[in-house]
Structures are given as structure tokens and as C-alpha cells.
N, C-alpha and C positions, 0 to 999 in steps of 0.2 A: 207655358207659364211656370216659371220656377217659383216654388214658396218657401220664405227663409228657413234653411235647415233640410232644404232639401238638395241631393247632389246635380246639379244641374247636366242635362244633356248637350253632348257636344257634336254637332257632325261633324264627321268623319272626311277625311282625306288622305286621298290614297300617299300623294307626295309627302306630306306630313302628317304623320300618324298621332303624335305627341302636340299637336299644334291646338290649345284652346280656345276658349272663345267667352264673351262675358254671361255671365248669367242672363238668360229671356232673348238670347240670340242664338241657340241652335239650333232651332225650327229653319231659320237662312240659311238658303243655298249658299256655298260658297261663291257663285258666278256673281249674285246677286250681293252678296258681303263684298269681292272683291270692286264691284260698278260704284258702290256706294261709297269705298273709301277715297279710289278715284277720283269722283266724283266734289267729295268735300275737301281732299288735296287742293284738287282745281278751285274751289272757288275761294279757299283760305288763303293758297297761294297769289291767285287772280288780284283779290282782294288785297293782299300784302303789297303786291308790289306794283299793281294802279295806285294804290292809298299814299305811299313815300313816293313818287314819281308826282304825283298830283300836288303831292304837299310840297315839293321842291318847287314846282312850276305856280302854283299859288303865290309863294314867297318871290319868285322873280317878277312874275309882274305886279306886284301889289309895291316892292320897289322901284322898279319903272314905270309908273302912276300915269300910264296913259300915252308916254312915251315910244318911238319906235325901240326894235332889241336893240341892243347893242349885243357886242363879241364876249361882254363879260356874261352876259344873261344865257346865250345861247349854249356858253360850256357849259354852267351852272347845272341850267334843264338836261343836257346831255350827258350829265357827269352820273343825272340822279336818276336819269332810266335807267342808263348801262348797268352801273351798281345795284337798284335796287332788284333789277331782274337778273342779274348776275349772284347776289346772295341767296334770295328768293329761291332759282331754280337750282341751288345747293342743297337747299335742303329741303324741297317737295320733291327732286326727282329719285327718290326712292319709294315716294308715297302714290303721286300721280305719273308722276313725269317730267312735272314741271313745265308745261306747254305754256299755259296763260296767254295761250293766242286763239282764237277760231277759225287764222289763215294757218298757223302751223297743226292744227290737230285736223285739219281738213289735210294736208300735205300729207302727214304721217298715215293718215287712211288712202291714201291713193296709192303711198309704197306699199302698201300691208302693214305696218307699224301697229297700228289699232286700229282695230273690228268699227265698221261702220255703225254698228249700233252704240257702242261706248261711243266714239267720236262725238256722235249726235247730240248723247247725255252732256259728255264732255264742252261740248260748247255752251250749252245753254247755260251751267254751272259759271264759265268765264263769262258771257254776258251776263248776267245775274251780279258776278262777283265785281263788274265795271260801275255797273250803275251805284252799287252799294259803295263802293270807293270813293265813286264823285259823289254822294250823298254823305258822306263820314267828312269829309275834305270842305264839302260845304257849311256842314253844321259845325265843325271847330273851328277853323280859322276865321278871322274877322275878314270884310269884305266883301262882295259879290265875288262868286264863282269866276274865277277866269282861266281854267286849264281846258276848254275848246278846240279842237283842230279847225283853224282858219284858212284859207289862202290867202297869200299876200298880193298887195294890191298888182305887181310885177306878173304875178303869175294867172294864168288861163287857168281855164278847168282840166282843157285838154293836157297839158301840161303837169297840173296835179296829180294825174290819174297814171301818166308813163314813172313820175317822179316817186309816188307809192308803189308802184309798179315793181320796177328795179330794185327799190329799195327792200320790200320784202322779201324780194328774191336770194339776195345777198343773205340775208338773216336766214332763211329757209333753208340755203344750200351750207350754211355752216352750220345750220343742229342737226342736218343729213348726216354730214362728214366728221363733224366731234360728237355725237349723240348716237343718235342711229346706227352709224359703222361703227362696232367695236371696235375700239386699239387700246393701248398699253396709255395711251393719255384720256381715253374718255373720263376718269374720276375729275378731272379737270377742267372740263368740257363747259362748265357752268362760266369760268373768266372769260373764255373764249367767245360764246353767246354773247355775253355781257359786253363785251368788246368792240362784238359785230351790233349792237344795239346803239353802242355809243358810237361810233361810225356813222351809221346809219341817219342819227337824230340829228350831230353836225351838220351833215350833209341836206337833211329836211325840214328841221324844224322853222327855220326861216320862211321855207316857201310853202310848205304845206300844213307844218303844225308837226312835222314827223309823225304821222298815225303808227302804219304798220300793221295796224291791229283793232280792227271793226270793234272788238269790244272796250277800245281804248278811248275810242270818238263815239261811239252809241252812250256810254256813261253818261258824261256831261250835259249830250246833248237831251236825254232824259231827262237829269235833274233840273237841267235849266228850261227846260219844254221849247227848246229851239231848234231848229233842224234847219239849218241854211240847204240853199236849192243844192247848190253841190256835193249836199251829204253822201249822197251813193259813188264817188269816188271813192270814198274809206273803207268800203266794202268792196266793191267789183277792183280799184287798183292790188290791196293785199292778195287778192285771188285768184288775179291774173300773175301775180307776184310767186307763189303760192304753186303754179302751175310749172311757169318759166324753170322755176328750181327743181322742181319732181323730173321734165323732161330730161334735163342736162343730167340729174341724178342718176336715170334710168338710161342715158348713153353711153357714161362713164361705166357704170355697171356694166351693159353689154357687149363693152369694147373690153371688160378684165382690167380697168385702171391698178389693180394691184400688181400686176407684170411691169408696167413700165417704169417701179422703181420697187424691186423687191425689197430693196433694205433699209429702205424709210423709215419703217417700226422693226428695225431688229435692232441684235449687237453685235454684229458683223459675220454669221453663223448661220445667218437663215435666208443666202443666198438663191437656194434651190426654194421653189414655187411647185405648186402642184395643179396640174393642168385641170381641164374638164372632164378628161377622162382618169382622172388618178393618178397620172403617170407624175415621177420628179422633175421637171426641167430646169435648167440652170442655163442655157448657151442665152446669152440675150443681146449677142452680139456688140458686148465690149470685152474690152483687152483682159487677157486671162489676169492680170494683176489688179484688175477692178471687179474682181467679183463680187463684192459690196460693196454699199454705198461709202467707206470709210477709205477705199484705199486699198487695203489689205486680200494678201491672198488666201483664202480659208480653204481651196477645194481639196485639203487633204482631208481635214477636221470632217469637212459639211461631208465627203463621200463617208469617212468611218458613221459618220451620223443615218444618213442613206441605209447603208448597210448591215446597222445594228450590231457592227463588231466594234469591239475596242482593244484590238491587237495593235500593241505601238510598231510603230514603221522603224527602220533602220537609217540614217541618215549619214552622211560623210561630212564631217565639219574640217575644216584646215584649224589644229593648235599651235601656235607659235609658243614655243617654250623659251626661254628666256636666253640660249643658244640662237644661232642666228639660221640652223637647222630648221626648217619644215615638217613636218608629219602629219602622216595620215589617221586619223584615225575611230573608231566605231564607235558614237554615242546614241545611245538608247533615246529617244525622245519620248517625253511621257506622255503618257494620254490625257491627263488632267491639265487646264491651264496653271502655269509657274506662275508664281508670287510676283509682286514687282520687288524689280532688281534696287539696289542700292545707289548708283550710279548715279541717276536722273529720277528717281524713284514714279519712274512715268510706264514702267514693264517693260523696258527698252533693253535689248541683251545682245552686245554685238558680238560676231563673230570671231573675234580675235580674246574676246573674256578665256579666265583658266580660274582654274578655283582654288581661292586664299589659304592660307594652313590653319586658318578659324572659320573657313566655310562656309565664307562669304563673298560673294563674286565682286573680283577688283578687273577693273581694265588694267590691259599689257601696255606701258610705252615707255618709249628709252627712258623721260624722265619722270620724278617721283608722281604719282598720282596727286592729286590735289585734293582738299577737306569735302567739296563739291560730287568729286566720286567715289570718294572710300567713306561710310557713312559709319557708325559705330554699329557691336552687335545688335544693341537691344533695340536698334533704327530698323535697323532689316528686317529683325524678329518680329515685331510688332508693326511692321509694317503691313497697310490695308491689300487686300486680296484684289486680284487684276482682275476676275472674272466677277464678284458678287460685292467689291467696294468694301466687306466686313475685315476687321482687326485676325491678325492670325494670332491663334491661343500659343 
């Protein structure tokens, strides 16, 4: 108990030494502070982005008054999932994670992602936060509740349950591979989600309702005290779904799916991988002038890199001087990437270049150069950097 005027105590942490905490909460573990925030992520998030999903899908069928969908109705709903859980997990996954599913937070506890005991919290917080969406959804909008996961008349139940099935699978194995596996695009990860949502709902909403997500179909069916017999495909389809995903998840992983295209997230430099045992490999069995995925030959660069030297090599270039004479002879190649050139201003530097008596690289040819390849000084000068995209000072 803090009383005003007095300095409050903070617990301690060893990672963050300087890290506070509010008055009448440093009694709390941190394991137990970090569950709870977790926790209220999930269900603020849950809540946000059932609540605008639901509010879309209220609005289309309260315009189709009874009516089968139509193709305008069905983007409409699909446009307001994808988006709102696409915004949504932008900005809770720094807080929770932004899961808002009970099929994906069960997923992420089978890879190791998160500890079975959070998981478990975790869900209950997105159920909780389902039901409270379809009960907010109900109490403002005029009309009876109608955002239900149904089957359509076309469709079995057997049917539904392969059709949830796949469909969660799909969503699972992309916030594996944009979420879970870091890369140079995960901050991005959230459109992507969003994406594989609206895909997904296209693909279902017609036939099943596009659930996905037990806490999606549990809501409504709460508020409205209705549970059609086929309810438990919305639970057992997402978690077969759920599963499918983690398998393939866990083959690719111990097959090394990162060898079979090392230079997918580089920039063209980071052709050499490193094995199981530590060691650098690079042979991957294409042609020495495809050592990255770009085309290009790096394996001088990538061995100085290997290496940890950065003694520049010597190299033999053929200069054509303006004499119809040949010559050999010794240029230094630098160790740091060269500017981009003037020419095509794309870092393109051909072999037959000789340097201008302003010191700035013109191409050699019998006739006059054209405005296209001789660019002014203060073009080259200020021109962006090849390796980092930034303005040269």
C-alpha cells in the first residue's frame, strides 16, 4: 500500500533496472504483471476487432432484409474482417501479440511461441472479449442480432468442418511465417494476416459463415442463446486447421527451409548460410553467377565478409583510351560499395567507363555522349547511395 507522499516501491528487474511501475503495484511479480497485460491486450484487442467486423456484417445483412448474399455483400463482410483484424493486430502486437484467435494461440503454444499456461489465460480473455463484442453490436445497432456463423443450405456439416478446416490452416501458416519467423518484413506482418483473413472469408463466408475462430461463433451464439446442432464444427474445424499448419510448420523447419533460397531476405550479400554445425556454406548447387537470389556475383564481397578482412583485391580492367590502342592496367577496387554512377543512375558501371576531367564517370563512344548519360555535377554528387538508398553529403 502506497500512501500519498510516500515513494513508492518498485520491483526490480534484472533486464530493466530503470523500468517503473505505477503506484500500489510493486508488490507484483513481474511474470504476473507481464500475464495481465497480455491478457487485457487480448481481450481489448479481441473486442476491437470482433466489435467492427460484427458491425460490418450487422450492416450487410440488415441491407439484404432477409434476402440471399449477393457478391456485393460478401466483399463488404470480407473487406471488414481482413481490415479490422489487420489494424487491430498493428497495434496490440507489441502489447499481447495480437492473436484474437483461441485456434491461433493454441498453434503458437504447440511451436513453443507461448507457455501453456499464458495460452490458456489467453484464450479465455478472447472468449470473454467475443461474447462482449457480439453483446456491444447488439445493444447499438437497431435490429435483431444477425452476425451468426450458419451453413448454407448447399453445404453439409461434413463439409463445413473440412471447409473451416483448410481455411484456418491457411491463416495459421501465414502468422507462422510473417509473425513468428523473424524477417526484415515482420513489422509488416499485420497487412499480410489481414490479407490471408480476407482471402479466407471470400472463400467461406458463403458456405460456412467464415468462422476461423471459436471465439468468433461462441459470441453471438451466447448473446443470442442459440447454438445450432453444428456448432462444434467452429471449434473442432479451426483446430484441426490449427494442427494442419503447426505440422507443415514443424517439416519445413526440419527440412532448413532457409537453404533452399538463401537470398530471399537479403541484398544480395548474404548468400553464404550457416549450417547446424556452424560451419559457412554457400555451394547450393547453382551456377557461380547466381549466387544470390538477384542475379549477381558477390562471392568476392561475401568471402572478405567470411573472413573478417577488408584488404581490397587487385583487379585487371581493359581501359580504352581515346587512341584506338588497348592497355592494361592496375585498379584498386574499393572495399566499400561505389555510389551510383551517372549514366543510368541505377549503380551500373561499365567496363569500358574512363574518368571525366570533372570526376565524373562518362561512357567512351565514338559519338558524343547523349544528356541521358552524362548527368550534371550536382546530379552525381547528390545522387542516392547504392548500398543504403541515403543522399551523399
Amino acid at each position: 500500500m502506497v500512501l500519498p507522499g510516500m515513494k513508492p516501491k518498485y520491483t526490480e528487474d534484472p533486464k530493466r533496472p530503470s523500468e517503473t511501475r505505477l503506484p500500489g503495484f510493486g508488490w507484483l511479480p513481474n511474470r504476473i504483471r507481464h500475464l495481465f497485460i497480455a491478457c487485457l491486450g487480448e481481450f481489448v484487442g479481441t473486442f476491437l476487432f470482433l466489435f467492427f467486423a460484427f458491425a460490418a456484417t450487422q450492416v450487410a445483412n440488415n441491407l439484404l432484409n432477409g434476402k440471399r448474399m449477393d457478391i456485393e455483400s460478401l466483399m463488404y463482410i470480407s473487406l471488414a474482417f481482413g481490415f479490422s483484424l489487420a489494424v487491430n493486430v498493428w497495434i496490440f502486437f507489441r502489447i499481447s501479440g495480437g492473436l484474437f484467435n483461441p485456434a491461433v494461440t493454441i498453434a503458437m503454444g504447440l511451436i513453443g511461441a507461448v507457455p501453456w499456461l499464458n495460452a490458456a489465460v489467453l484464450v479465455v480473455s478472447q472468449i470473454l472479449a467475443g461474447i462482449a463484442a457480439a453483446g456491444m453490436v447488439s445493444a447499438l445497432f437497431p435490429g435483431p442480432l444477425s452476425v451468426r456463423t450458419t451453413l448454407s443450405r448447399e453445404t453439409s456439416v461434413v463439409r463445413g468442418l473440412f471447409i473451416e478446416m483448410f481455411l484456418t490452416a491457411q491463416l495459421v501458416f501465414c502468422i507462422f511465417m510473417l509473425a513468428a519467423e523473424k524477417h526484415r518484413s515482420t513489422f509488416i506482418a499485420p497487412i499480410g494476416i489481414g490479407l490471408a483473413l480476407f482471402v479466407a472469408e471470400m472463400a467461406g463466408v458463403y458456405f460456412t459463415g467464415g468462422s476461423l475462430n471459436p471465439a468468433r461463433s461462441f459470441g453471438p451464439a451466447v448473446v443470442l442463446r442459440s447454438f445450432p446442432s453444428y456448432h462444434w464444427i467452429y471449434w473442432l474445424g479451426p483446430l484441426l486447421g490449427a494442427i494442419v499448419a503447426v505440422f507443415f510448420y514443424r517439416l519445413i523447419k526440419a527440412l532448413e527451409y532457409e537453404t533452399a533460397n538463401p537470398g530471399a531476405e537479403g541484398n544480395g550479400h548474404e548468400a553464404y548460410h550457416m549450417n547446424s554445425k556452424g560451419q559457412a556454406v554457400h555451394d547450393d548447387g547453382r551456377p557461380s553467377t547466381r549466387h544470390g537470389t538477384d542475379g549477381a556475383n558477390e562471392h568476392d564481397f561475401a568471402s572478405q565478409l567470411q573472413s573478417g578482412k577488408r584488404q581490397p583485391s587487385r583487379i585487371q580492367r581493359q581501359v580504352k583510351p581515346s587512341s584506338n590502342t588497348a592497355t592494361m592496367e592496375h585498379i584498386e577496387k574499393p572495399t566499400h560499395p561505389e555510389a551510383v554512377f551517372a549514366q543510368g543512375m541505377d549503380g551500373h558501371r561499365s567496363d569500358n567507363a574512363v574518368n571525366h576531367p570533372d570526376d565524373r564517370p562518362r561512357a567512351q563512344h565514338k559519338r558524343a555522349s547523349s544528356n541521358y548519360e552524362i548527368a550534371s555535377d550536382r546530379s552525381y554528387r547528390s545522387g542516392p547511395d547504392a548500398e543504403s538508398g541515403s543522399s551523399m553529403s
